[in-house]
N, C-alpha and C positions, 0 to 999 in steps of 0.2 A: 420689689427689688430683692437680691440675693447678693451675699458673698461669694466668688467664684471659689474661694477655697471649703466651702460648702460643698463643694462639688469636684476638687479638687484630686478624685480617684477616693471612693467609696472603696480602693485597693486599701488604704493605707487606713483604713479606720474599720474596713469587714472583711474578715475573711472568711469565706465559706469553706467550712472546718468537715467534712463529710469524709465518710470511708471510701474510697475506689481501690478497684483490684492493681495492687502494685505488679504485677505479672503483666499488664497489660500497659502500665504507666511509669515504667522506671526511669528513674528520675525527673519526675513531675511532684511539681508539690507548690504549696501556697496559690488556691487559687481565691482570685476575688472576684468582685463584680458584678456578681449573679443576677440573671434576668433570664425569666421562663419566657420561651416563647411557643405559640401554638400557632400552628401550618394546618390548613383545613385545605385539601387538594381535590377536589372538580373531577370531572370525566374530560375537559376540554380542557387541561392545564390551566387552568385557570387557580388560582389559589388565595386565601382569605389569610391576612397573619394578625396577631394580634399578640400583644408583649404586656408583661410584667414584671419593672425592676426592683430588685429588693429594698435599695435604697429610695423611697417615696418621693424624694423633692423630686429624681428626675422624671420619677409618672408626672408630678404636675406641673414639670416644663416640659413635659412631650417630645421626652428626646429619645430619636428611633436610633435601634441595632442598626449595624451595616447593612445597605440593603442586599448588598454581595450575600452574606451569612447569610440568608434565608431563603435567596434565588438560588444557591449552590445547592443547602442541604433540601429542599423541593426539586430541585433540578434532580438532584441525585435519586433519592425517592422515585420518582417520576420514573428514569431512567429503566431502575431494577423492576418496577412493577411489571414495564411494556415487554421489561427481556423476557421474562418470569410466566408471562401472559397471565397476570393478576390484574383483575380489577382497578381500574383506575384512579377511582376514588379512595382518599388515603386522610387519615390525623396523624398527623405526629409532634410531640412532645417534646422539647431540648434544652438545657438547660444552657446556657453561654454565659462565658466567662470574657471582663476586658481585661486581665490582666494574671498570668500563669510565672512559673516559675518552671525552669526545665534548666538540669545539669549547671544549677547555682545561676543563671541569669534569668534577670527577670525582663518578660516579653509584655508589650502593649497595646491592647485594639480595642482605644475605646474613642467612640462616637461624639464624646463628649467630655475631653480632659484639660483643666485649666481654661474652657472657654474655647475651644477649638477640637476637632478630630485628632488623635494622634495613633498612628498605624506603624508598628517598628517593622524592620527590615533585619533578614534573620539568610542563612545559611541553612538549607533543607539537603538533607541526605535520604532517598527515597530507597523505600524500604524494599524489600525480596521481597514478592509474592508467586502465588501460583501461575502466575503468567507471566513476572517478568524479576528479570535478574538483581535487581534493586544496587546499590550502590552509588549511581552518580551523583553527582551535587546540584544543585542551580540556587539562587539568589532571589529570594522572596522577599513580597510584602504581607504581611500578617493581618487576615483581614475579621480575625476572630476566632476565640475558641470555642468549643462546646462537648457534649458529650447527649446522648441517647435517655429518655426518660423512660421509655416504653417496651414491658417487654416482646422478644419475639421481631425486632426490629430490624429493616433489611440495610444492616451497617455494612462498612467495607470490613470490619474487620470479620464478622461471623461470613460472607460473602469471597471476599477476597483471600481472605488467609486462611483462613478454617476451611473454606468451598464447602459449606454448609447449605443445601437448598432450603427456600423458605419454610417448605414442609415442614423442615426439621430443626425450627428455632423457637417452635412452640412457646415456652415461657422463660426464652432462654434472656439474660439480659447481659449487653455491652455497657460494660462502664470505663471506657475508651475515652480519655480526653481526646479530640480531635482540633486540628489548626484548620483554618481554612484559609487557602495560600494562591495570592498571585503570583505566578512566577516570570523571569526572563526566558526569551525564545534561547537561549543556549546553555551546558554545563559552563560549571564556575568551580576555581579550583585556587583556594588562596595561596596554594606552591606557587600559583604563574602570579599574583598578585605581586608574591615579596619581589620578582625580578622588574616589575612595571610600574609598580604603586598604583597605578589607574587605571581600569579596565573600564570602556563603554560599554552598554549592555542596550537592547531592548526591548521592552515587556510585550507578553502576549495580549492579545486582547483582552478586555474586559469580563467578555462573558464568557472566558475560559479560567477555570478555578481549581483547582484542586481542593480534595480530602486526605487529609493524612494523621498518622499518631502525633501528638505533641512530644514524644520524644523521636521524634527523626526531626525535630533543630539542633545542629551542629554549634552556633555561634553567632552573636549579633555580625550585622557587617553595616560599615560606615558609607551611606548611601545620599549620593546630593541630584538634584535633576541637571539634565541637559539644556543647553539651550537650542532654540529655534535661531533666533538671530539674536541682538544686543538687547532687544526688549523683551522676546519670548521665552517664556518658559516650558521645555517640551513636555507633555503630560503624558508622554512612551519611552524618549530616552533616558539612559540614568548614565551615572558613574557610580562604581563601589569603588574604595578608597584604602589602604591600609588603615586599621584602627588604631591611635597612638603607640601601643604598648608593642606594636610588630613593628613601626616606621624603622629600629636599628637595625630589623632582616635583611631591610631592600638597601642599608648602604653597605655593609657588609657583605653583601653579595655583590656589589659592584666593586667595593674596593677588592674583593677574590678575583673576580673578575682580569681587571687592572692587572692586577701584581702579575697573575696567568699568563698573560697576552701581552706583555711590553716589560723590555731588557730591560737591566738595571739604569741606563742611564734616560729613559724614557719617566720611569719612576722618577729620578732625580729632579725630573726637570729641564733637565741642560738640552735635549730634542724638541721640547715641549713649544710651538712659535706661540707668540704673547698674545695673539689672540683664537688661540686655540684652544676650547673648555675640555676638560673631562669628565663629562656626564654621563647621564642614563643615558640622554639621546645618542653615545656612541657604542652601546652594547649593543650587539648583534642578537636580535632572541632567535637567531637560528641554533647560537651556540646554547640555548641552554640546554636542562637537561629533560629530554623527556617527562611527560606526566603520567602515571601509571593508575591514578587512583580516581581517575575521571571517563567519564565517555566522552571527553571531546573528539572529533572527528573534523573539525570546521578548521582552516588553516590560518594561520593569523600572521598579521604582517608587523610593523613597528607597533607603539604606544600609539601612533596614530589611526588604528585602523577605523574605516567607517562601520555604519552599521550593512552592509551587504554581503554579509560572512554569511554563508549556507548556512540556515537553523537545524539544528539538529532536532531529531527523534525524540519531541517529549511524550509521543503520543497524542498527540494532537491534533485531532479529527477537524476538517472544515465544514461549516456548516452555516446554516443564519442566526439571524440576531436570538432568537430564541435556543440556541442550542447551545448547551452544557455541559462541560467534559468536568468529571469527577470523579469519586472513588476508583471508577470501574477502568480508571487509567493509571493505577497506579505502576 
């Protein structure tokens, strides 16, 4: 037997205090959690993992990393060797983190917190690279961090940003916190939050993941599931929510709204028939204001929209159960 507060986030009793290049990590900091893991990758995709956490008790209750975190950064690998036409046989080294700090919030993915998985839900701003314009937003689940042990490594960042060929990364080493992130099939933009308070969303498939900097998280976002019917719980649909400390934007915005669009005696009241509310449900979002800072392109209708809003461009290649979108879609 054990105390679950034995185990209660090895965040808050270890932190692994190590140098990485702030050039590459700004604003990232306090990382805890640490567990090396090692990926031994096959000619036939095939791959062998095997883990070691720093904190001991959970080597001897057997508690695994996501298996997301180790099918993405394999997957990825995988990926660049075939583009690359390298050998397909690969080791690679990683060190993962459950619990990071980025721009004063602190994020969490660990497999095993308090006696249950805990995975936060974050606000991703996708960066510029060489192939694509970076800036949009979408709405992730955080399904782990990590960072590169080995030198010469075919990361997105020497890869994508750099356009560094393998050639020529010799003994070069990435010390890159990396997130690795499910996301929603559409941009998310919390301008259109403050006017709705509740946006449905829903999530890509599973075996589609991203790689990215831990500093392209923007801000936690307040995330609950959808339902199926009165008893189910949907395991694709979500809601993101306003987080308490914005809830006065979205009334504020409606009483602007208000005052805008109805004469003073409307205001008063004296128009007003007694069973007629003035809510959100009577704001028009045709009247708002454009969004400027997103790539939405997908049209939306009231607070009520369903989920069969055209998905947008995450880059997101179709494929089978075995097929991996990563880095190399950034």
């Amino acid at each position: 037997w054990f105390l679950l507060d034995d185990l209660s986030d090895d965040d808050d009793e270890e932190e692994n205090i190590q140098y990485f290049n702030q050039n590459n990590n700004s604003n990232v900091s306090r990382l805890y959690g640490c567990c090396d893991i090692n990926i031994q990758i096959n000619g036939h995709n095939q791959i062998t993992v095997t883990h070691k956490w720093k904190k001991q008790i959970k080597n001897k209750l057997n508690i695994h990393p996501s298996v997301h975190l180790h099918r993405t950064i394999s997957g990825h690998a995988s990926d660049m060797r075939l583009k690359y036409s390298l050998p397909r046989t690969a080791e690679l080294n990683v060190e993962t983190f459950t619990n990071v700090t980025v721009n004063g919030n602190r994020y969490r993915a660990n497999p095993f917190w308090k006696g249950s998985p805990w995975y936060d839900w974050a606000c991703v701003k996708f960066p510029e690279t060489a192939e694509a314009r970076g800036g949009d937003k979408s709405v992730c689940r955080i399904m782990g961090f990590f960072r590169y042990k080995d030198t010469g490594s075919l990361t997105p960042y020497n890869l994508d940003v750099l356009c560094l060929h393998p050639n020529e990364l010799n003994n070069r080493i990435d010390e890159t916190i990396y997130v690795v992130l499910h996301c929603q099939t559409q941009y998310f933009s919390f301008h259109r939050l403050e006017y709705q308070f509740v946006r449905k969303f829903r999530m890509t498939d599973e075996t589609k993941m991203y790689i990215l900097p831990a500093n392209c998280l923007v801000a936690p976002v307040l995330v609950v599931p959808d339902l199926e019917d009165r008893e189910t719980v949907s395991r694709s649909r979500f809601m993101a929510m306003l987080p308490r400390h914005k809830m006065g934007t979205y009334f504020k915005n409606h009483v602007k709204w208000y005052v805008e669009n109805n004469d003073e005696e409307s205001i008063d009241g004296s128009d007003v028939d007694d069973d007629e509310e003035m809510y959100g449900n009577n704001l028009d979002l045709d009247d708002l204001p454009s969004e400027t800072d997103v790539g939405e392109t997908s049209s939306e209708g009231s607070g009520e929209e369903d989920y069969e809003d055209e998905d947008l461009d995450l880059n997101l290649e179709t494929g089978g159960d075995e097929e991996l979108m990563y880095g190399n879609n950034w």
